[in-house]
N, C-alpha and C positions, 0 to 999 in steps of 0.2 A: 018340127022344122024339116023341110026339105035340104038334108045334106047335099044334092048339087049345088043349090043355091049358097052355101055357107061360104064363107069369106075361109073356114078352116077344112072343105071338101078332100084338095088335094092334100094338105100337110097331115091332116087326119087319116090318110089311108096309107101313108108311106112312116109314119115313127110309133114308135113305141114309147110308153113311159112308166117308169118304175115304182112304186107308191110302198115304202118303209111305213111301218107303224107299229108305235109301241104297243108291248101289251098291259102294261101297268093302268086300271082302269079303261080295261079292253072295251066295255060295255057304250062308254063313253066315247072314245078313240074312234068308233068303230063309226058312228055316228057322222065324222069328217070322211070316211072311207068311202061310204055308202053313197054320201052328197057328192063327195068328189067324181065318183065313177058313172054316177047316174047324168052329173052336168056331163064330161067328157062326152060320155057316149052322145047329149044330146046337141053336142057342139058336131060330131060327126067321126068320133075315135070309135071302132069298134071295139067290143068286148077282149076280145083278142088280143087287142096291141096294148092290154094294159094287166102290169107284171105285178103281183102283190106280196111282200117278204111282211112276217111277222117277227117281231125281235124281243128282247123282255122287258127293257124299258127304252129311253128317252135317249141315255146317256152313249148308247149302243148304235144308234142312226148317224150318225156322220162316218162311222170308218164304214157300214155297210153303202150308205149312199156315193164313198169316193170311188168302192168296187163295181159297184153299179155303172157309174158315170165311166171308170176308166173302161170297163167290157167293149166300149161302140156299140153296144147292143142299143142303148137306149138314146133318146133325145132330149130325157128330162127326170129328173128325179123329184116325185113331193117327199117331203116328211108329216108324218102325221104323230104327236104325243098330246101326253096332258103332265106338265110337272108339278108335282104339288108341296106344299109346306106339308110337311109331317112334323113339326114342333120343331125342328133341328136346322140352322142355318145353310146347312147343304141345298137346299132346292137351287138358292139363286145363283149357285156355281154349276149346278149341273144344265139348270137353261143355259146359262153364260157360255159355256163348254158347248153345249149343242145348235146354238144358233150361230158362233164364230168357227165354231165346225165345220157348217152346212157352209158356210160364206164361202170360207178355204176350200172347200171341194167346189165350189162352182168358179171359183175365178182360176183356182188349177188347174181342171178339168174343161174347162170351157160349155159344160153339161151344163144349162141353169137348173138349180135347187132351189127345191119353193118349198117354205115352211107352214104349216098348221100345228107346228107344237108350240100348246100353249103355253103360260104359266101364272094364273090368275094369283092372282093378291091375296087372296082370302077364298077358298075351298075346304068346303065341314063335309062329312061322311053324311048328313043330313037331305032328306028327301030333296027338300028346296033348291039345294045347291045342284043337287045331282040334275034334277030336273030340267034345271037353267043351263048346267052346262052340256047338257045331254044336247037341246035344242041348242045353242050357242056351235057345237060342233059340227051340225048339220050346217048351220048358216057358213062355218068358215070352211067346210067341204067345197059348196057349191064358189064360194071367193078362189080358193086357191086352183082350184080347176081351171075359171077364166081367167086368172093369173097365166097361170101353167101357158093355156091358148092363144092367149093375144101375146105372149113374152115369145114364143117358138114364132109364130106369125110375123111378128117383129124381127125376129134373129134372121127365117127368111130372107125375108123382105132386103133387110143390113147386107146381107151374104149375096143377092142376088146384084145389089149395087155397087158394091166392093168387084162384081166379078165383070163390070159394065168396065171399056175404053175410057 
């Protein structure tokens, strides 16, 4: 794609954006990384204006992402996890925790936070699963990316008419 022509040409050469991810089933995680950064760039972000913090798990991404957000360095913070059931009712507290997290840093901060941490139903240590979610994260890399672009686009846009007579 010809980034002059992109509807994200100009917003793409003036922000930065910040991309959290857990390391708990890095191999997997990495997967939304990879898709998210390759869409960016082909939306018109360069390499450059995109910042990457490694954390240890899940639970760990919302105080990293309000430091982020509060810096002005950035225009946008993703998160990228994978939560999983390990036999013990804790997972659905610690998604719960990190996606009312990510919210409260974006409506505080006024940064939008954009989520890719998952927390599937049902995840075995089993090839199958790994497989699926392996590919499963690539597809929600490339989502949250245009998220990311048309949401900053939009805020534009909102800021640009707000600042109109």
């Amino acid at each position: 794609m010809n980034q002059t022509s992109s509807p994200f040409a100009v917003l793409a050469s003036s922000s930065r954006i910040a991309v959290v991810c857990s390391s708990w089933h890095k191999d997997i995680v990495e997967q939304a990384r990879l898709a998210l950064s390759d869409e960016l760039q082909r939306l018109g972000w360069p390499a450059e204006a995109l910042d990457f913090f490694e954390l240890p798990g899940a639970f760990e991404i919302p105080l990293h992402a309000l430091k982020l957000a509060q810096s002005g360095r950035y225009q946008a913070v993703i998160a990228c996890g994978l939560v999983v059931d390990g036999g013990i009712y804790r997972h659905d507290f610690v998604a719960s925790a990190v996606v009312d997290g990510l919210m409260r840093v974006q409506l505080d901060t006024g940064v939008p936070v954009f989520s890719a941490v998952l927390t599937p139903h049902q995840f075995h240590e089993h090839e199958e699963h790994r497989r699926y979610f392996t590919a499963h994260f690539v597809h929600k890399g490339r989502e949250v990316a245009q998220a990311c672009a048309h949401t900053l686009l939009a805020l534009a846009d909102t800021e640009r008419r707000l600042a109109l007579p």
